[in-house]
C-alpha positions as CSV (number, residue, x, y, z in Angstrom):
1,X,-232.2,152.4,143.2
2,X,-229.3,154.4,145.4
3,X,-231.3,153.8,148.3
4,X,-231.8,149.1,147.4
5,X,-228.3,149.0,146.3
6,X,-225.6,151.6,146.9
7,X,-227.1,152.6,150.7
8,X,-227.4,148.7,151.7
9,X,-224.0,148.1,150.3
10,X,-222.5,151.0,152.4
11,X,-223.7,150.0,156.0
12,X,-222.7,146.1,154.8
13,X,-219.3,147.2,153.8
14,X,-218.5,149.9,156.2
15,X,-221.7,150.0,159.3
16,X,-222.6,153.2,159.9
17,X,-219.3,155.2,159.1
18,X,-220.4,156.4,155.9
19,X,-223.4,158.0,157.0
20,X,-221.7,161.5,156.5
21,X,-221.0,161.2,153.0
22,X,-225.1,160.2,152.7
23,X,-226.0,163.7,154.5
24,X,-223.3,165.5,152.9
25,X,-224.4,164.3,149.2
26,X,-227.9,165.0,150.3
27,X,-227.0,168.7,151.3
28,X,-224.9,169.6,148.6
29,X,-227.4,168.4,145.9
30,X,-230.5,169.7,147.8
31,X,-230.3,173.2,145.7
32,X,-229.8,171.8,142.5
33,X,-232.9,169.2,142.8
34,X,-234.6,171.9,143.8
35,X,-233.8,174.1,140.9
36,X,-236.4,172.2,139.0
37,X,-239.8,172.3,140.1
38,X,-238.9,176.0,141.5
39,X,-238.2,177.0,137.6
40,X,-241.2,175.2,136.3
41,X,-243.7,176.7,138.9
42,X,-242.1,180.6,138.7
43,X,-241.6,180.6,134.7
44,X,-244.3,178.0,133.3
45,X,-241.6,176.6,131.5
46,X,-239.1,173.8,131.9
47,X,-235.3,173.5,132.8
48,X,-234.5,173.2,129.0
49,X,-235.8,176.5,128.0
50,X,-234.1,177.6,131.3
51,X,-230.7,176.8,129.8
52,X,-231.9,177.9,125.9
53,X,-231.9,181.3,127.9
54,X,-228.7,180.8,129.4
55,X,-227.3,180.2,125.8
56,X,-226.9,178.0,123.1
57,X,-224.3,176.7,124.8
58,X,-226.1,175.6,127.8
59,X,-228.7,173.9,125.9
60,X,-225.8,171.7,123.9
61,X,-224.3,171.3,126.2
62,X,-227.3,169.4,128.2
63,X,-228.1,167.7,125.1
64,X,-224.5,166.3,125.1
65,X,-224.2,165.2,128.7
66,X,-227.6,163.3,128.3
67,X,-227.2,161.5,124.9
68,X,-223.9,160.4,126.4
69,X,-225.3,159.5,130.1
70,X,-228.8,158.0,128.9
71,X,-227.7,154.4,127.6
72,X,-225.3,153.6,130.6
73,X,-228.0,155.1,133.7
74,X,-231.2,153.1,131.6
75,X,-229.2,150.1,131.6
76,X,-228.1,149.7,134.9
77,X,-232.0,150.6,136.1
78,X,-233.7,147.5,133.8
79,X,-230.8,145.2,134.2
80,X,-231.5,145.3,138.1
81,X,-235.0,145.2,137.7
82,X,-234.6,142.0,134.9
83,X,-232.5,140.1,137.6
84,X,-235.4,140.9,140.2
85,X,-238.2,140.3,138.0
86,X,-236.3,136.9,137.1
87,X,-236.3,135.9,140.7
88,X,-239.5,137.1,141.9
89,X,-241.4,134.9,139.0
90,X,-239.2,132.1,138.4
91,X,-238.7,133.2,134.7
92,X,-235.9,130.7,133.1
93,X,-235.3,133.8,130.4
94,X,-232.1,135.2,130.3
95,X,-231.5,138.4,131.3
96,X,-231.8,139.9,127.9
97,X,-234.9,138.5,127.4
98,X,-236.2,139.4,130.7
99,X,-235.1,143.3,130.1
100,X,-236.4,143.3,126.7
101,X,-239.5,142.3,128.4
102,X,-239.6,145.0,131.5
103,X,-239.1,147.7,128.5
104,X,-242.0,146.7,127.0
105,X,-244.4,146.5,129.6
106,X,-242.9,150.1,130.2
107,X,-243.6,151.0,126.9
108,X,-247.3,150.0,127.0
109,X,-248.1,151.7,129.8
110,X,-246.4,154.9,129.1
111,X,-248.3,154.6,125.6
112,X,-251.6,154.1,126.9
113,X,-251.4,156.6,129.0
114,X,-252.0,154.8,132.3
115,X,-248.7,156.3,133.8
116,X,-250.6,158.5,136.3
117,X,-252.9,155.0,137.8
118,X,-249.7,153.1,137.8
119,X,-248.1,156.3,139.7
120,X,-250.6,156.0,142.7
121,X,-250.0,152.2,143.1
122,X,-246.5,152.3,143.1
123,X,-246.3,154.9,145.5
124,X,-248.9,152.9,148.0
125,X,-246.6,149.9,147.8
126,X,-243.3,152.2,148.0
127,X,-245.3,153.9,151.1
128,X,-245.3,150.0,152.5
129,X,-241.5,149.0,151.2
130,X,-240.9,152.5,153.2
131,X,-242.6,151.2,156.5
132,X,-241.1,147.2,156.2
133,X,-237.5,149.3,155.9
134,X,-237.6,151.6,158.8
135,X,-239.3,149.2,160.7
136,X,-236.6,146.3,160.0
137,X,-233.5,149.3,160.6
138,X,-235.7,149.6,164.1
139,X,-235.2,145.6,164.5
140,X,-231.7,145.7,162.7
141,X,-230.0,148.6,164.8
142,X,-229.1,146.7,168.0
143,X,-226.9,144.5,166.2
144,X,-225.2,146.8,164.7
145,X,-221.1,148.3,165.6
146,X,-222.1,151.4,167.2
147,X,-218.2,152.0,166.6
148,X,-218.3,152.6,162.9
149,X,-220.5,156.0,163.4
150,X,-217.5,157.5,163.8
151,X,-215.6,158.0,159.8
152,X,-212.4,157.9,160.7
153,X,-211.6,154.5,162.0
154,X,-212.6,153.6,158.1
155,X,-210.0,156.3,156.9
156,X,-207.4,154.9,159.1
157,X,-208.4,151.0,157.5
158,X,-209.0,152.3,154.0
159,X,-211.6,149.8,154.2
160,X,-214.1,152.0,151.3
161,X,-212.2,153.0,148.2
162,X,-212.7,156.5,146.4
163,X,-214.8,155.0,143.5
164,X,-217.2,153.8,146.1
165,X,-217.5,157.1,147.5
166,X,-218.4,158.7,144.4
167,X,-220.4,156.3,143.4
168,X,-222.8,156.3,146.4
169,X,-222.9,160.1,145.9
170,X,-223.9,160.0,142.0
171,X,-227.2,158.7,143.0
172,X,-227.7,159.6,146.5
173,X,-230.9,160.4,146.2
174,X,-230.6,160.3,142.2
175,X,-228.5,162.0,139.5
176,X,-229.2,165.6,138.7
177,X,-230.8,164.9,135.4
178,X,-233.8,164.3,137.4
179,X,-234.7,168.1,138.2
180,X,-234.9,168.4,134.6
181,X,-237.4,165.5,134.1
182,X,-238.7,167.2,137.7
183,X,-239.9,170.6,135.8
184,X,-241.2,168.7,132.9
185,X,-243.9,166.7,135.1
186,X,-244.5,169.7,136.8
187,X,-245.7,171.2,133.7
188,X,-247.7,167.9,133.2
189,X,-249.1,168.0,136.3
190,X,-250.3,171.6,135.5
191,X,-251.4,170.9,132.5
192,X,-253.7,167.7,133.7
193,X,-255.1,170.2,136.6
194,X,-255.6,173.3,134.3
195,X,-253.5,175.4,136.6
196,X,-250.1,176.2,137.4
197,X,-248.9,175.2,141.0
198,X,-247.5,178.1,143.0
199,X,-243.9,178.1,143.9
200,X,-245.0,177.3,147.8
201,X,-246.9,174.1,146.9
202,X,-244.3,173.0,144.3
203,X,-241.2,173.2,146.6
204,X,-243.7,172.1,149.7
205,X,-244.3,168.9,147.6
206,X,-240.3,168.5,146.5
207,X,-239.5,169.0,150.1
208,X,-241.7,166.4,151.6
209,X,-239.9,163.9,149.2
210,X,-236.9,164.6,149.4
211,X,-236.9,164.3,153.2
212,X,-238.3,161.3,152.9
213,X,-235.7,159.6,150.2
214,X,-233.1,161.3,152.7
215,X,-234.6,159.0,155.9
216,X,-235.1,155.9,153.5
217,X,-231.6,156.0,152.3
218,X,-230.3,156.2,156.5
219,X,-232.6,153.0,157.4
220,X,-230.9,151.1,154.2
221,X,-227.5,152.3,156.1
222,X,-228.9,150.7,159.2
223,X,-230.1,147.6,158.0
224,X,-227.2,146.7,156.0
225,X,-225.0,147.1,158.9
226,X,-227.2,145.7,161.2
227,X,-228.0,142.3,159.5
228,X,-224.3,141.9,157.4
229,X,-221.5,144.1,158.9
230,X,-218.7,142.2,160.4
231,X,-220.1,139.0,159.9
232,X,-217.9,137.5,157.2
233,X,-220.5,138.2,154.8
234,X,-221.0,140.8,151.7
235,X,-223.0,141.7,148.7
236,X,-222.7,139.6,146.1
237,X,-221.8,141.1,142.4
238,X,-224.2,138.5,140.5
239,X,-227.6,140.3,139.7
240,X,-229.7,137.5,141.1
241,X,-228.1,136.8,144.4
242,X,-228.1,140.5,144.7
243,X,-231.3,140.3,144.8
244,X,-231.5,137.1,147.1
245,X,-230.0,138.8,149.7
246,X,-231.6,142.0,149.8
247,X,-235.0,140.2,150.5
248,X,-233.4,138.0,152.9
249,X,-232.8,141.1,154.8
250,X,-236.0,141.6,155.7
251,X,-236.6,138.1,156.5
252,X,-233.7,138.0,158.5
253,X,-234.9,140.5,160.4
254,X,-238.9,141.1,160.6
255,X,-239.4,136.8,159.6
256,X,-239.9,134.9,157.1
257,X,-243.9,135.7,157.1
258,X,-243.2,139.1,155.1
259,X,-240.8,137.7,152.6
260,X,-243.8,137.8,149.7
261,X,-244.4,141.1,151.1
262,X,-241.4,142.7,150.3
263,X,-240.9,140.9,147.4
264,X,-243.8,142.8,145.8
265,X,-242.7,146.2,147.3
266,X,-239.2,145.8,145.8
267,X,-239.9,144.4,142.6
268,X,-243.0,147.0,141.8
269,X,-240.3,150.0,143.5
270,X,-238.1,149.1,141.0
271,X,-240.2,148.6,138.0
272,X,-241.1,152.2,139.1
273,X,-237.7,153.3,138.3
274,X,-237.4,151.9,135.3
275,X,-240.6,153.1,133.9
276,X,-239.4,156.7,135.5
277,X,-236.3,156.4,133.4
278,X,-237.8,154.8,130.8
279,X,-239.8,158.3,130.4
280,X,-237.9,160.5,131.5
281,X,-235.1,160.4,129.2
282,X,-236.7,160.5,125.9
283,X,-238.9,163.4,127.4
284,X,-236.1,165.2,128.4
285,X,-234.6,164.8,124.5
286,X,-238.0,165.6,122.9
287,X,-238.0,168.7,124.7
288,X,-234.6,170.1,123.9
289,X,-235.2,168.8,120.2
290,X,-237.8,170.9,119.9
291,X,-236.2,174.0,121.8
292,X,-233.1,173.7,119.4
293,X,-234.7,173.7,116.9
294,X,-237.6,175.6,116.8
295,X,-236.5,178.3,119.7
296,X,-238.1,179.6,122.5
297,X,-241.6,181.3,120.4
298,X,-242.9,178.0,119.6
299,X,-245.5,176.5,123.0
300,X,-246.0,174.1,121.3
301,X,-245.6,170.2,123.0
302,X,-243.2,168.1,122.5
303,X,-242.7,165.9,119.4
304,X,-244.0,162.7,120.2
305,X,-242.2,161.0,117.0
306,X,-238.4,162.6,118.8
307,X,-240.1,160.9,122.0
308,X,-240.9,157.3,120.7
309,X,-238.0,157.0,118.6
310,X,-235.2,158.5,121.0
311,X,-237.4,155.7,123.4
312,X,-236.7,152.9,120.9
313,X,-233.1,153.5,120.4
314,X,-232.4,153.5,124.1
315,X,-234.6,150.4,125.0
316,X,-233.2,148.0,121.4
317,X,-229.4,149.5,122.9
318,X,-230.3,148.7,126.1
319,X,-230.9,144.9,125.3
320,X,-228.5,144.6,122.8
321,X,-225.7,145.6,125.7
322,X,-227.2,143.3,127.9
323,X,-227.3,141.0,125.5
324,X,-223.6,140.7,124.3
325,X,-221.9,141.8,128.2
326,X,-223.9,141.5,131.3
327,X,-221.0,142.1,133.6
328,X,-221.2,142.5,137.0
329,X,-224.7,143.9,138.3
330,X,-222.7,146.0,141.2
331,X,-219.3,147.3,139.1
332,X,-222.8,148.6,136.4
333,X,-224.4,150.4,139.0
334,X,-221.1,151.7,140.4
335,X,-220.1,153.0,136.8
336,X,-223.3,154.6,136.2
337,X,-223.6,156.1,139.4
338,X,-220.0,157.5,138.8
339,X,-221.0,158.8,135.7
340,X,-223.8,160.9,137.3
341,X,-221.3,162.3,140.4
342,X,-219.0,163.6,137.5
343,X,-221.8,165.5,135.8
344,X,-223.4,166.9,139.1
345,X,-221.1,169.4,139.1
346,X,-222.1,170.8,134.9
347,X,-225.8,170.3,135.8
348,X,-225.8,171.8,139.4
349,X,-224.2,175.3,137.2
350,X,-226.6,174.6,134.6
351,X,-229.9,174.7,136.9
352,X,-228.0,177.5,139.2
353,X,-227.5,179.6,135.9
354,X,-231.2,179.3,134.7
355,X,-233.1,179.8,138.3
356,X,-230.9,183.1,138.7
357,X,-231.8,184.2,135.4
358,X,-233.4,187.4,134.6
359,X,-237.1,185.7,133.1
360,X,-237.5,184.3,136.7
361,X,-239.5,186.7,139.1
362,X,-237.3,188.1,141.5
363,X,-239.8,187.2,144.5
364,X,-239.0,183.2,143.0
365,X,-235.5,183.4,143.0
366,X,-233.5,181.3,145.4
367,X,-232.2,183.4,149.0
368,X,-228.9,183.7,150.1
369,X,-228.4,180.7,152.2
370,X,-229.4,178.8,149.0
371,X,-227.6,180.3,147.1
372,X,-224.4,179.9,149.2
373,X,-224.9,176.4,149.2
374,X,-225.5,176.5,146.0
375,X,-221.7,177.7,145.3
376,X,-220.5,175.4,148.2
377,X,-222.1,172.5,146.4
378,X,-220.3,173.1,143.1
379,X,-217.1,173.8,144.9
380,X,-217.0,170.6,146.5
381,X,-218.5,168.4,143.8
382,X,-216.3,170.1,141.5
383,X,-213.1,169.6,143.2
384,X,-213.8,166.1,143.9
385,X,-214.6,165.0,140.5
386,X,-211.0,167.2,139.4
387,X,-209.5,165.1,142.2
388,X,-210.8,162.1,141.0
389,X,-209.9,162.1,137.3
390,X,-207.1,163.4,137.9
391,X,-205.9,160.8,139.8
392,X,-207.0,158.3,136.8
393,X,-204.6,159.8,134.6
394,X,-201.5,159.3,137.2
């Protein structure tokens, strides 16, 4: 979802000048996504019993920051995918009804187990989203300023706010939260193959993707500023012209003939989301439920009841929100995004505490270059979220 909204919306409001604070965000929270499937594959165990071992403190401290962050990230991912899934199919619903009815669907699947079939179509039709995109930034770059790749002309204009920068960071590629749910499929996927992945082939695999989400989010950059910078026009804040005119970039670009194309790679990409979030969250609680209270001796699984029900409360409060104040589709993701650039910082020490951490074999361990981006990353991160609240209170 950073790469459809907050990367198009960067090169449409600013060309190519904020291309730095996409690699930046990308560098400094390359250790700390990383953190996650390296814990799982050298320890058999996930990030929540990484920061159970840390201390009690850790592990509430986790619990606190997601029960708090959950509702506001979940509702931001289905209320984008409602208003696409309301223009896509022409549904007359409101938006409400339309989320209510993308949480369901998620639901279902994810109960009938048909997560992993669904998994390999999605990423077919992501694989061809990823191919229209870099194609169309291709078509798109010609037109673009080539004067905006430098940042400080947009310095000198103040032409991108501070919020905007840290909201184009929180998600860029995600929020942290997801090396947590990262080391819980990993387990999964262990489990499902009867073997644990080495550390090579885990980080091998993270790597690969992560590259990939880093070259996605650059030909968003592209064709934003290709197709919309400096031409009087901008994003609109309404969900379903949102939508409107992030398909009508491609069409604009690569012709009318893909249009139904895309519209199926976008749509299906962000149901994909939603139905990662959708899981991920309540995994993530049913986890450290069971760690808190049952400790580290127990192997057993998760509780499925703490699963479903943590599920259900998130999906009735998502609707309900949506519901009684659907705002602004692009001031939501901004706030949620936000939200997750503030608690990069907690979760970057969190996963840094747990992979350095005397259960995880030496050989496993991050090196020193990781490590001192590891630091460099918290610094920075740190001192910008510091910066930026405190500048709320003056």
């Amino acid at each position: 979802m950073s790469h459809l909204v907050q990367s198009t919306r960067a090169g449409a409001d600013a060309g190519f000048a904020l291309w730095w604070v996409i690699l930046l965000a990308l560098l400094l929270k390359y250790p700390f996504f990383e953190y996650g499937p390296r814990y799982a594959a050298a320890t058999g165990e996930s990030l929540v019993e990484g920061y159970r071992r840390v201390g009690r403190w850790a592990l509430w401290l986790y619990i606190l920051i997601t029960v708090s962050t959950a509702l506001i990230v979940q509702l931001a991912v289905v209320l984008f995918t409602a208003f696409l899934f309301r223009y896509v199919f022409g549904l007359p619903w409101s938006p409400a009804a339309v989320a209510a009815l993308v949480t369901v669907l998620c639901a279902s699947l994810l109960f009938v187990g048909r997560f992993r079939g669904l998994d390999r179509s999605v990423k077919l039709v992501v694989a061809l989203l990823s191919v229209s995109t870099v194609f169309a930034a291709v078509v798109a770059l010609p037109r673009a300023d080539a004067g905006t790749l430098l940042p400080w002309p947009l310095v000198e204009r103040h032409a991108v706010a501070l919020p905007f920068l840290l909201a184009l960071m929180g998600w860029m590629p995600s929020a942290i939260d997801i090396s947590v749910w990262s080391s819980l499929w990993t387990l999964a996927k262990d489990r499902d193959v009867g073997s644990r992945a080495s550390v090579r082939h885990a980080l091998l695999d993270f790597r690969i993707g992560y590259v990939g989400t880093g070259l996605l989010a650059v030909a968003f950059v592209v064709l934003g500023a290709g197709v919309m910078h400096g031409r009087g026009t901008s994003f609109s804040a309404q969900g379903t012209q949102f939508a409107i005119q992030l398909v009508d970039l491609y069409a604009q670009t690569l012709g009318g003939w893909l249009r139904p194309i895309v519209l199926i790679a976008v749509v299906t990409t962000m149901f994909s989301t939603a139905l990662t979030v959708i899981d991920g969250f309540p995994r993530a609680i049913a986890r450290s439920v069971r760690v808190a209270v049952r400790g580290l001796d127990d192997p057993g699984r998760d509780d499925n009841a703490v699963y479903w029900a943590s599920g259900a409360v998130l999906g009735i409060l998502t609707v309900v929100v949506i519901a009684t104040f659907v705002g602004s589709l692009t001031a939501m993701v901004d706030f949620a995004t936000t939200v997750s650039f503030l608690t990069a910082p907690v979760l970057g020490y969190l996963n840094l505490r747990a992979v350095t951490a005397p259960n995880v074999p030496r050989a496993a361990r991050p090196g020193r270059a990781l490590l001192a981006l590891s630091y460099t990353g918290l610094v920075l991160l740190g001192g910008t979220a510091l910066v930026y609240l405190v500048s709320l209170l003056t």
